[in-house]
Structures are given as C-alpha cells and as structure tokens.
C-alpha positions, -999 to +999 in steps of 0.1 A: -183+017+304-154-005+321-157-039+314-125-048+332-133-076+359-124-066+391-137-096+412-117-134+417-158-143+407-158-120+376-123-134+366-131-171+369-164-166+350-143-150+322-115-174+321-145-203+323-159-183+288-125-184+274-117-216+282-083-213+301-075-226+335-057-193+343-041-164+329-005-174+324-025-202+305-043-173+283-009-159+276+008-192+266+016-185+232+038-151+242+072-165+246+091-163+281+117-140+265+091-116+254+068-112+290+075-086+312+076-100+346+080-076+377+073-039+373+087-019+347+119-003+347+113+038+339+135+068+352+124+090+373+097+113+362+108+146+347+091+187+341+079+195+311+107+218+306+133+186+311+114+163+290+116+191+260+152+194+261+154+152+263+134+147+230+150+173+213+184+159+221+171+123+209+159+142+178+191+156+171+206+124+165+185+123+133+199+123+101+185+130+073+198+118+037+205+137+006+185+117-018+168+082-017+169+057-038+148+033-026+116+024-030+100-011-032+066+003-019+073+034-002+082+063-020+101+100-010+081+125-031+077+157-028+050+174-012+032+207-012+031+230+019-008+232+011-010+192+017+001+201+054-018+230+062-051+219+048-047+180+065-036+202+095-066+218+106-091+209+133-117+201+114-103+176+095-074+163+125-103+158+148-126+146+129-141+111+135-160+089+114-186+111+097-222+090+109-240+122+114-242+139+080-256+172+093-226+182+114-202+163+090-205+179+053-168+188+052-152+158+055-181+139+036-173+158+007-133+156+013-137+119+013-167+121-020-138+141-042-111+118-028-135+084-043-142+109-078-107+113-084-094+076-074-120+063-096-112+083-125-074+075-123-083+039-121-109+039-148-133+025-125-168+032-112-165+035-077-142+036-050-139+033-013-132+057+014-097+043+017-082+009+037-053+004+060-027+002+030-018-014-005-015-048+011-047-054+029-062-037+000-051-062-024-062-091+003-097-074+005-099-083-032-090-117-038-113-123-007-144-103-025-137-124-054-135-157-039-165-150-020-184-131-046-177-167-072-178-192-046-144-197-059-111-211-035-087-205-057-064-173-057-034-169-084-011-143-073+020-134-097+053-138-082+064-105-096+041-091-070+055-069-041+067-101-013+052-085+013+016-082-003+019-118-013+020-126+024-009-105+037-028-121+009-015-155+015-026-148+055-061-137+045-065-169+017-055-190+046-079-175+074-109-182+049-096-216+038-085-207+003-056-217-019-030-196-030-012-204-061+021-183-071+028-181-112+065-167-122+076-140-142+091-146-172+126-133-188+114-096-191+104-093-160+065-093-168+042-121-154+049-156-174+013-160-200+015-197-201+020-199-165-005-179-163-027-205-182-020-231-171-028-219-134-062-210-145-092-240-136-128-240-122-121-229-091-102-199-095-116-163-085-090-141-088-060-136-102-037-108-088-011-087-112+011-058-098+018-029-123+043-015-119+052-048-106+078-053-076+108-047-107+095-013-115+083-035-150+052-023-168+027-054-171+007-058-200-025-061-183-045-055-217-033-089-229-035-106-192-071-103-187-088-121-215-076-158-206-085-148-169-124-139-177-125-168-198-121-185-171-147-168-155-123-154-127-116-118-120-082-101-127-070-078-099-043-053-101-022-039-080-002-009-077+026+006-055+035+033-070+007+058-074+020+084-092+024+058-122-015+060-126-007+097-142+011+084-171-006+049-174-035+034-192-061+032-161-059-005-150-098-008-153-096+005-194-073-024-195-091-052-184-090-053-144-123-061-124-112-043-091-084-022-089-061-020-057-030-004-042-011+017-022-020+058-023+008+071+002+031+086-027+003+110-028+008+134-006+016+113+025+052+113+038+076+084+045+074+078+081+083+048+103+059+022+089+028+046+080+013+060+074+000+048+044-035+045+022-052+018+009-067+024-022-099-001-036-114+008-069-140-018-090-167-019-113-206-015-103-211-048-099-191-050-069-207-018-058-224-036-022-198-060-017-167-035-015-152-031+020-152-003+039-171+027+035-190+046+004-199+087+007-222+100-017-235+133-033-273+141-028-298+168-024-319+180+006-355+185+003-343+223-008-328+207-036-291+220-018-266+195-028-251+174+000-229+145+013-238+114+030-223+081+039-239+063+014-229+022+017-214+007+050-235-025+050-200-044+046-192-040+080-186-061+109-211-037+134-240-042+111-238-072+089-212-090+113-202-129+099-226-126+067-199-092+059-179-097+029-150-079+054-148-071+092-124-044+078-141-008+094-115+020+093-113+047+074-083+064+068-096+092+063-069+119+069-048+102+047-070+100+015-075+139+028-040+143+019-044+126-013-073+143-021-052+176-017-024+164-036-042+156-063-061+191-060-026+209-062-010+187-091-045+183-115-033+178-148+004+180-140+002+146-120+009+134-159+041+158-162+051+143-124+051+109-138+074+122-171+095+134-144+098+101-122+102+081-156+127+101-175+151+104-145+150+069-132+162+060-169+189+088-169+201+067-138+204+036-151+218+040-188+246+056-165+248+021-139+244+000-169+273+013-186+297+007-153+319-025-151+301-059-137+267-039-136+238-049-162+200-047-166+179-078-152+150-071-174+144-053-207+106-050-204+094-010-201+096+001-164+082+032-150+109+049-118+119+019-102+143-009-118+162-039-113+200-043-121+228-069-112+254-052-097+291-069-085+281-063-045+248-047-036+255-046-002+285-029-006+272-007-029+245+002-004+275+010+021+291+032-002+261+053-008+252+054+028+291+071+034+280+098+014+245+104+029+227+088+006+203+056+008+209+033-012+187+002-032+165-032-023+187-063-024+163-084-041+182-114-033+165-126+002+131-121-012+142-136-045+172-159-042+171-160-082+180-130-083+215-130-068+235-098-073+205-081-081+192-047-065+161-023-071+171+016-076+142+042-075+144+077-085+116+104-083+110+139-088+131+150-054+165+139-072+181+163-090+207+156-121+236+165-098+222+138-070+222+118-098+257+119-111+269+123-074+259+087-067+273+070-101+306+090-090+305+077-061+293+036-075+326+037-098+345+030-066+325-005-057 
C-alpha cells in the first residue's frame, strides 16, 4: 500500500504530526553542501548492449593485489568454490525470512546447523541467527547486560577494535548509559588493575576483544573472576574468526555472552560488507538475545523438523518492552559460514596453525630489519603490531609492488606513533612473504 501523501491537506497534516513548519524545515539538519537542489544530472540513457561494454570498461580499471596484509577486522581468506555454489542457489538467494516453517525447512535447518556450530566454537549454549556484523553484535551485548542488571555502567577495554568502541559508545549513549574505557597494559593485554579499579555497583558489562585490535591473545580465564565478583558480565569479542579453531572457546574461559565478527568464514572482502554478526551466550540469556532463534523438533509423525523457535525480542511483536529493535537476519551470510565450516570440519584447527605460524615467520623477519621492533611481547595469533621508521612510506612501498600494505595505528592510537598492524593468513605464500621484506629493506 502507498502511504506517500499526495494532497497539500495530506502534507500539512503530516508535517502538523511531525512537528515542522515545512519540509526544508524537516531536512534542516542535511547540510546545504550535501542537498541536491534542481534535477539530477545523468547522461543520456544507453542499450543494454552499451551499458555492458561501459561497466566492463569501469571494471577493467580494477586491480587486484598480490597479497594483503591488512587486516584490523576484515580479513582475505581463502574460500572454497563449494561456499559459492551452495550460497548461490535460488533457494537459498531468494529466500526470505523463514515465518512459514512448512515451505521453509531448508534454510531453517541451514540457519539451525549455522547456531550448532557457532555455539560449539564459542563454548556456549545458544546462539543467534546472526546480526548485521561484529560491531552491533558487541553493542547488542553490553545493552542485554545493562538491561538484563539494571546496570548503567559499561567498561570497554581500549585494546578493543576503535571502530567497535564507537558503535558501543553510540548504543550506551542512545539508552543513557556510561561508557568507561580501561587501557592496555605493556604487553599489549588489557591493564588488570585498571580493570579493577573500573569495576563498581553499577557496572553490567565489561567488554574484552581477543584477539584484541594488536592481534594479542587476552587472558580472559584470569579476566573474568574480578568482573563476576562484581556481579557484572564479561563480554568478549572477536574479529578474527578463524582464531576460535585454535583457541580455548571464550565461554570455557569465563565469558557470559560471546560476540564478534563471522565474515573470515567464508564471506569475501567486499566494499564495506558484507559481513556477520555473530552472538553466542549462556541459557540464561536464552529469551533476551536479539534477533532470531531456529530450533529442531518433531511433527506429530515423530519426522524431525525446523522451526523459528524465539523472536519475541523484536521490535514487531514486543516493540519498546524489546530488549533490541534489531530484526535482520543475515541469513545468507551465516549460510556461507555454515558451509565453510562444513568444508574445513576439523581442519578449521590446522587453518588457524596456518594463519599463526606464518604471521610469526613475518615478523621474526621485520623485527630483525633496522629501526623496526615489536610493540608487544604478549602471544598473538595472525595479526601484530610493530614500530616501524615510516609506516606510511612503508605502505607506499608495498603498494608499488602490488601489494597492500598495514594499519597505521597512529590516528586511532596517537601512543602508538610509528607503529603499524601486519596480518598474514593462509592466502600468502613463503615467497609473498620474503617478496615484501625484500622489498621493506629499501624504507
């Protein structure tokens, strides 16, 4: 139905709902410089045939690097032809949001085996049907927590990925919470007796990354007993998935919910997405998780089947009394996870030896080159931080040679001058390696 008013009456009315006087008034807060005013400017229209030969031209002027080393949150894995062709197919492209079980038993029990296998990897005891990505994942928690303990207090460790730390810090301040950063210490690891000290009556959550934003390995086994003292939850946070083959499952080590970012599994690097929010927590939190819950069951034949179990969280059915308004499902995504995961099975483990033993071959070799030195000696996983004599120009050196280079930590830590953040996965090889320390001697 079009709800578009059409009449000066209609308009008025609406404008007298909204409370604006007109509708350059409603659009106020778009600057000048940013409003289109007169028609737009397009070319001439063009036949398909034409507008074939124009994209492909534009596509042309793509290129595409030898090897990537950068990661800080998105990360170039490789992935198997089956991923494509299985997330490829109609039923699954198509599909909407499965509400009618009987017609919808495929991609029910793509997204039940996609919540089995998160869960396991987390050492949790449930998990969602997947969010919009690691950040609003991570904001969905703290908000859970806060509302789940009547809590306004949210500790977030600095060593978390800068972007997150925003999303959470919007979400804290949408619902009238406080958000209270604690540093990282010397190796890189979230500070203990900061950590302490930030802890009081009113906190709900606290929020660790692991691998944190360095690539460092936190010790959340020792973390999480001062923060359930305190009768908050501990939350932690992931970017990297593929380190959840090779590490102790957050929830075995102490974390209440478990969040982060799925799209190294099976997802490709694109501009900006897509990605996959992953959520993971204990029972308790089983009707107060965002998003939506499918289920195994049985029909009255005693045939197993798959339903949407919980969706009471949502804004269309619970509306202000929902613990989140969040009501996607990224369901083609966790599809692609879910197939991934499939293909690897027991070799996810052997992946992660992979991505750990190379990043180290990389950076014993940086490490031993004049003016560059490690920033922190805590364990890391394929992602870490060194100090190099010019990061930028380093990154222009590589980028000569086709290759892209680190994160300059610098802007999002100013502590950290001279400092950048290498990654290295499965998709470089020793030569790739070698090729870019070569080519690092000259900086």
């Amino acid at each position: 139905m079009d709800y578009t008013p059409h009449t000066d009456r209609e308009r008025s009315l609406m404008m007298g709902v909204v409370g604006v006087a007109s509708i350059d008034e409603l659009f106020a807060d778009i600057p000048p410089g940013c409003r289109i005013n007169g028609d737009l400017r397009l070319p001439p229209p063009l036949s398909e045939q034409e507008l074939a030969a124009l994209m492909e031209g534009i596509a042309a002027e793509n290129r595409l690097p030898r090897l990537c080393l950068l990661g800080a949150g998105a990360y170039h894995h490789y992935i198997p032809a089956v991923v494509r062709h299985v997330v490829a197919r109609s039923e699954f492209y198509t599909a909407y949001t499965p509400y009618q079980a009987e017609i919808s038993q495929g991609i029910l029990q793509a997204i039940y085996e996609y919540q089995t296998m998160v869960a396991r990897l987390t050492g949790t005891d449930v998990a969602n049907a997947s969010m919009y990505d690691g950040a609003s994942s991570l904001a969905e928690g703290a908000v859970l927590a806060a509302k789940t303990l009547n809590r306004s207090r949210i500790v977030v460790g600095r060593a978390v990925h800068p972007r997150y730390r925003r999303v959470v810090a919007t979400y804290a301040w949408a619902n009238g919470y406080e958000t209270v950063e604690i540093p990282y210490d010397d190796t890189g690891r979230t500070d203990p007796s900061a950590l302490g000290e930030a802890l009081n009556p009113e906190t709900a959550a606290v929020l660790i990354q692991s691998p944190n934003f360095f690539g460092v390995i936190e010790d959340l086994e020792a973390l999480a007993p001062p923060v359930h003292e305190a009768g908050a939850l501990l939350i932690s946070s992931f970017t990297e998935a593929t380190s959840l083959g090779l590490l102790k499952p957050p929830g075995q080590a102490g974390a209440d919910i478990v969040t982060g970012e799925g799209q190294a599994f099976g997802n490709p690097i694109g501009f900006g997405g897509p990605h996959l929010g992953i959520f993971a927590a204990k029972s308790r939190f089983l009707r107060k998780i965002p998003g939506r819950l499918a289920g195994a069951t049985v029909d009255r034949e005693g045939r197993r089947g798959f339903v949407l179990t919980l969706q009471t969280r949502e804004q269309h059915i619970r509306r202000e009394r929902a613990t989140s308004n969040i009501c996607s499902n990224e369901a083609l995504c966790a599809l692609a996870a879910a197939v991934y995961l499939a293909c690897l099975g027991k070799n996810l483990r052997r992946l992660a030896e992979i991505n750990l033993h190379k990043a180290r071959y990389l950076r014993d070799l940086l490490v031993g080159l004049p003016g560059w030195e490690g920033l922190f000696p805590a364990p890391f996983y394929n992602e870490f931080a060194l100090r190099c004599p010019d990061p930028a120009g380093a990154n222009a050196l590589l980028e000569e040679e086709g290759i892209v280079g680190g994160y300059i930590l610098e802007d999002d830590y100013p502590e950290l001058r001279g400092g950048i953040l290498l990654c290295v996965t499965e998709t470089a090889t020793r030569q790739d390696l070698d090729k870019a320390v070569s080519i690092l001697k000259k900086l």
